[in-house]
C-alpha distance (Angstrom), angle and dihedral (degrees) to the residues before:
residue distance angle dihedral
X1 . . .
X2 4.00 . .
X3 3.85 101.1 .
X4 3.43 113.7 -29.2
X5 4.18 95.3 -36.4
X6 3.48 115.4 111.9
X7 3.95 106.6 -131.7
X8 4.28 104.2 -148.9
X9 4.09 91.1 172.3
X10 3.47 148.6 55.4
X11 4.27 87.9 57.2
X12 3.99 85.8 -67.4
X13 4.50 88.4 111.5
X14 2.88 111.5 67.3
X15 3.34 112.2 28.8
X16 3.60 121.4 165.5
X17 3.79 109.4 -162.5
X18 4.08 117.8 153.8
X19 3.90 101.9 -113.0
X20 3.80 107.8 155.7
X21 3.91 115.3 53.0
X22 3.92 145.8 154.3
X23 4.22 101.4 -119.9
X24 4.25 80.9 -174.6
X25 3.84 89.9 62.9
X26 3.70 98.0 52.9
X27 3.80 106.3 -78.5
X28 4.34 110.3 142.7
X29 3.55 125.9 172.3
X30 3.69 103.6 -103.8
X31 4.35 121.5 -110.3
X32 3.56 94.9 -106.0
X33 4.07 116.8 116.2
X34 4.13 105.1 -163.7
X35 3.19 92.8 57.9
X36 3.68 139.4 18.3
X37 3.83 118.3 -125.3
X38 4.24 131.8 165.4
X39 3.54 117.4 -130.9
X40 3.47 104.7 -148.0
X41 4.36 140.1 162.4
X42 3.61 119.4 -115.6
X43 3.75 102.2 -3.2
X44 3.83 112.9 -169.7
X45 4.34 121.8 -165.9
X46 3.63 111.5 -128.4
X47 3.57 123.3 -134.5
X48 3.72 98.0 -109.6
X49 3.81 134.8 83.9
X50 3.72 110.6 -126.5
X51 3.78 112.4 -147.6
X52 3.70 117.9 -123.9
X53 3.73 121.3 -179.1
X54 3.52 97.8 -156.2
X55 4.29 104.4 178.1
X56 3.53 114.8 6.2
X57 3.82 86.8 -143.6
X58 3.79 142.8 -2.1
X59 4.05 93.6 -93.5
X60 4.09 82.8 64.5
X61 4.13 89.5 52.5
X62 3.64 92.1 51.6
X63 3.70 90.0 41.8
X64 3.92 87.7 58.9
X65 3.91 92.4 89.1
X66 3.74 89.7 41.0
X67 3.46 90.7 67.0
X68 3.53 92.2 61.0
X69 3.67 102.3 -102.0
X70 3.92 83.9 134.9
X71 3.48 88.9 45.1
X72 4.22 93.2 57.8
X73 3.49 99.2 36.1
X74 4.59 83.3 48.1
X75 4.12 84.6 52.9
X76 4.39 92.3 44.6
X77 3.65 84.1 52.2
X78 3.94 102.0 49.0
X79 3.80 88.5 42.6
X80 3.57 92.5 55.1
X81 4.48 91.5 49.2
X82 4.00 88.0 -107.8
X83 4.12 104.1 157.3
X84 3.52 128.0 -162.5
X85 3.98 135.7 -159.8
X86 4.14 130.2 -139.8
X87 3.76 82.6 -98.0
X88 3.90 95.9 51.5
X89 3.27 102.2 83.7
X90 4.00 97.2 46.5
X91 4.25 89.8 45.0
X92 3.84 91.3 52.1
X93 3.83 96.8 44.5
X94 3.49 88.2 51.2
X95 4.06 93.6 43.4
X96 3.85 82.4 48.5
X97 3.97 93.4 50.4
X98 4.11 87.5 44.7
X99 3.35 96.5 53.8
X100 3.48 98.8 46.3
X101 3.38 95.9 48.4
X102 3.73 114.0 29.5
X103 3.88 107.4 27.1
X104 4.03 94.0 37.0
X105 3.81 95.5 36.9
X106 3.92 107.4 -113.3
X107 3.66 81.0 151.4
X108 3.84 81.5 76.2
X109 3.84 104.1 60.6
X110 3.42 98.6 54.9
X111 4.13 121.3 -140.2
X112 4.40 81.5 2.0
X113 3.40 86.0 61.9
X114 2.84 108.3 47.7
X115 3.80 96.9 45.1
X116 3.55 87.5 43.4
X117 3.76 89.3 54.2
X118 4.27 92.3 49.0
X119 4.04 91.7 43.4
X120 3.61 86.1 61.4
X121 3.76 94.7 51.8
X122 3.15 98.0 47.6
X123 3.66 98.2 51.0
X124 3.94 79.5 53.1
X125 3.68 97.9 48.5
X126 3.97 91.6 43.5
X127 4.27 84.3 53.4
X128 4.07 104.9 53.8
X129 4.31 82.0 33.3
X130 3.91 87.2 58.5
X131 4.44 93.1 39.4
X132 3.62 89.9 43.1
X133 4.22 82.6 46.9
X134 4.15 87.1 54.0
X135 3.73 91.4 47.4
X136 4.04 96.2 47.4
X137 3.89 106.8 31.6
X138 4.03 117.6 51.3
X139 3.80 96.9 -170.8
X140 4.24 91.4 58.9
X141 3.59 80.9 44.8
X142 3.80 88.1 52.1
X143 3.18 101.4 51.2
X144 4.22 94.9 47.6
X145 3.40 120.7 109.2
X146 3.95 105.6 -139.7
X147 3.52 97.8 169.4
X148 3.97 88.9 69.5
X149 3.61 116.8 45.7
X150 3.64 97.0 158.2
């Protein structure tokens, strides 16, 4: 949700995410550091939508790269030996933006999404910007802490 509109596109509805779990019957959050997932056997999906009020307006959706999500997901990447190119950032924005909005139907919910549907390539231009940043500029580099993504 961003305020109190319901956003059914862009991937946001449905989304089945394991929220309600027994940690006593084997249930761990999985090793995975952007984001945070349960591993967990035999999962079922209620039959219930669970409200979640993700931004309380669109100023908190654009903030989302702001508060480094980019900036994580940049330092995952460069860990891990991804590379990027001058174009990378600008092909994966635009992927991002594509995606969002043609192939999961932001088209359909209007101004939502199609700020829904630019958040999200943003937040993927800002990422392959900041790993092609690591890979070109050894003072930013420097100056990252690696050792503390989150």
């Amino acid at each position: 949700m961003i305020g109190s509109r319901w956003i059914r596109v862009c991937g946001w509805y449905p989304d089945y995410c394991l929220r309600l779990y027994h940690h006593r019957r084997g249930a761990r959050f999985a090793e995975v550091k952007q984001h945070a997932s349960v591993d967990a056997t035999n999962p079922c999906r209620l039959d219930a939508d669970m409200l979640h009020y993700s931004f309380a307006n669109l100023g908190e959706l654009f903030a989302k790269p702001g508060r480094n999500f980019s900036g994580r997901a940049a330092k995952i990447m460069y860990q891990k030996g991804k590379r990027a190119n001058a174009f990378s950032p600008f092909l994966h924005g635009l992927n991002a933006f594509v995606r969002k909005y043609l192939f999961q139907r932001g088209f359909m919910g209007g101004v939502d999404g199609m700020t829904v549907a630019i958040s999200a390539g943003l937040n993927s231009y800002l990422k392959y910007a900041k790993l092609l940043e690591y890979q070109r500029d050894p003072q930013v580099l420097a100056n990252e802490d690696f050792n503390r993504v989150w």
